[in-house]
N, C-alpha and C positions, 0 to 999 in steps of 0.2 A: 362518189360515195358508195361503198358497198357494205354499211353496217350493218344493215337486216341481214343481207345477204348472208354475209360473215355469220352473224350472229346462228341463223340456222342452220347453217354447213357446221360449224361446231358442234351444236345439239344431236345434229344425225349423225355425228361423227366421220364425215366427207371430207376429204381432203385432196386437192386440184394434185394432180401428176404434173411433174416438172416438165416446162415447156417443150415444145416439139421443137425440132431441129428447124433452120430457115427450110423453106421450100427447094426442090433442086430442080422447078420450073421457076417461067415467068407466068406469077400467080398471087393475088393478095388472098390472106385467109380471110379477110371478109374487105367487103365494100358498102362503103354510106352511099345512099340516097334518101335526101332528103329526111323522113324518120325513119327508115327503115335501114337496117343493119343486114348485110346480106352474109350468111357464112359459109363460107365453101366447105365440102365437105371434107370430113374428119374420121379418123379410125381409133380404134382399142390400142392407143400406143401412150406410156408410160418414157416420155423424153425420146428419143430415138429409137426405144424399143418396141417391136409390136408385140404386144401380150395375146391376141387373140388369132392365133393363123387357123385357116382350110373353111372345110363347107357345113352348116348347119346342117342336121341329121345323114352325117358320112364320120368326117372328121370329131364335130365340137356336140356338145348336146346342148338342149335347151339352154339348159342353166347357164352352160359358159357363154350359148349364146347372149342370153339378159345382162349376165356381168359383163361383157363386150360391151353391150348398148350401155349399161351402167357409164363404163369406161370412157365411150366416146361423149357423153353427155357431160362427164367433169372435163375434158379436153376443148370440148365448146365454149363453157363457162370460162375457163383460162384463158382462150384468147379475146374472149371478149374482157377480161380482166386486163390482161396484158397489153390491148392495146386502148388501153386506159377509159372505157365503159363503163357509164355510172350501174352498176348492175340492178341499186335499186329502182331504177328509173327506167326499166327495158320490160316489155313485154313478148313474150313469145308468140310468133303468128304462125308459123308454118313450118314443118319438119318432114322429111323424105329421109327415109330409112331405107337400105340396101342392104339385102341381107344374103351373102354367099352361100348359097343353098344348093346342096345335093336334089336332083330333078322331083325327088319325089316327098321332098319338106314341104310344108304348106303352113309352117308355124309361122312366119314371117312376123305377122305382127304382133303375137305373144311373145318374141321377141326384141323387137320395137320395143313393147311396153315397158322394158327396163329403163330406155332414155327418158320416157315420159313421162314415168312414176316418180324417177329423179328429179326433173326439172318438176315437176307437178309439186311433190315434196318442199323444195329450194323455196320456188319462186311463189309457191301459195299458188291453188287453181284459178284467181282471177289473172295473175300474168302469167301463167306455166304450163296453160292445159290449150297445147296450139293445135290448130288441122293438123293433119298428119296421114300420109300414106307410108305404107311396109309394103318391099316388093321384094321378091326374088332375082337374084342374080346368077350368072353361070360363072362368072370367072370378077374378080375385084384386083383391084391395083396392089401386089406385093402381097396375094392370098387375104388379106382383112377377113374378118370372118364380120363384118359389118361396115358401112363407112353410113355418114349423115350428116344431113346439110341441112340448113335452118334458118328461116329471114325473123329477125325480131324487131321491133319498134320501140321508140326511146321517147319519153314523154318530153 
């Protein structure tokens, strides 16, 4: 079931970016155990495209960095959609943010806050509002100007 769900991504006007290409490792985008829902990490990509490349305060500014975190937090939602997740029925526990950052950025996690604001918004602050660490990175997989990984739990 993902009515509420649905229901509120319309209201905000959110709409899920067409699915990401299969993986070109050996890698599940997420894994069950038991209630918890593991998702491996995710970038600012729009179907095979990356929308957000280089480093927080060099390359990208704040802003683009937030809409990246924006980006990757509808691409979360998607494969939890896609691989058919009652979404009403999921709680978010924990989020690790990686944020490609120029040495001398320290926004990290006002960056972050984009994913969290998102999912916060979506999922209501009682399932949306998870732990969560923002770190700096020096170099990310295919430049990302973000990637984030996330374990949710399923009532």
């Amino acid at each position: 079931m993902h009515d509420r769900i649905d229901a509120r991504m319309r209201e905000l006007g959110l709409e899920l970016p067409p699915p990401l290409p299969a993986p070109r490792s050996r890698m599940r985008r997420l894994q069950f155990h038991e209630r918890l829902i593991y998702l491996s990490g995710n970038g600012p990509f729009r179907g095979p495209e990356l929308i957000y490349a280089g480093k927080l305060g060099a390359d990208l500014t704040l802003e683009q960095g937030i809409e990246a975190a924006r980006l990757t937090a509808l691409n979360l939602i998607g494969v939890l959609r896609g691989e058919g997740v009652a979404l009403d029925r999921i709680t978010w526990v924990k989020a690790l943010g990686m944020v490609n950052s120029h040495p001398a950025f320290i926004d990290q996690p006002a960056v972050v806050n984009g994913f969290s604001e998102l999912i916060a918004d979506v999922f209501g602050e009682d399932r949306g509002l998870p732990a969560r660490s923002a770190c700096g990175m020096a170099s990310m997989p295919w430049d990302m100007a973000i990637e984030i990984e996330a374990i949710v739990a399923v009532d």
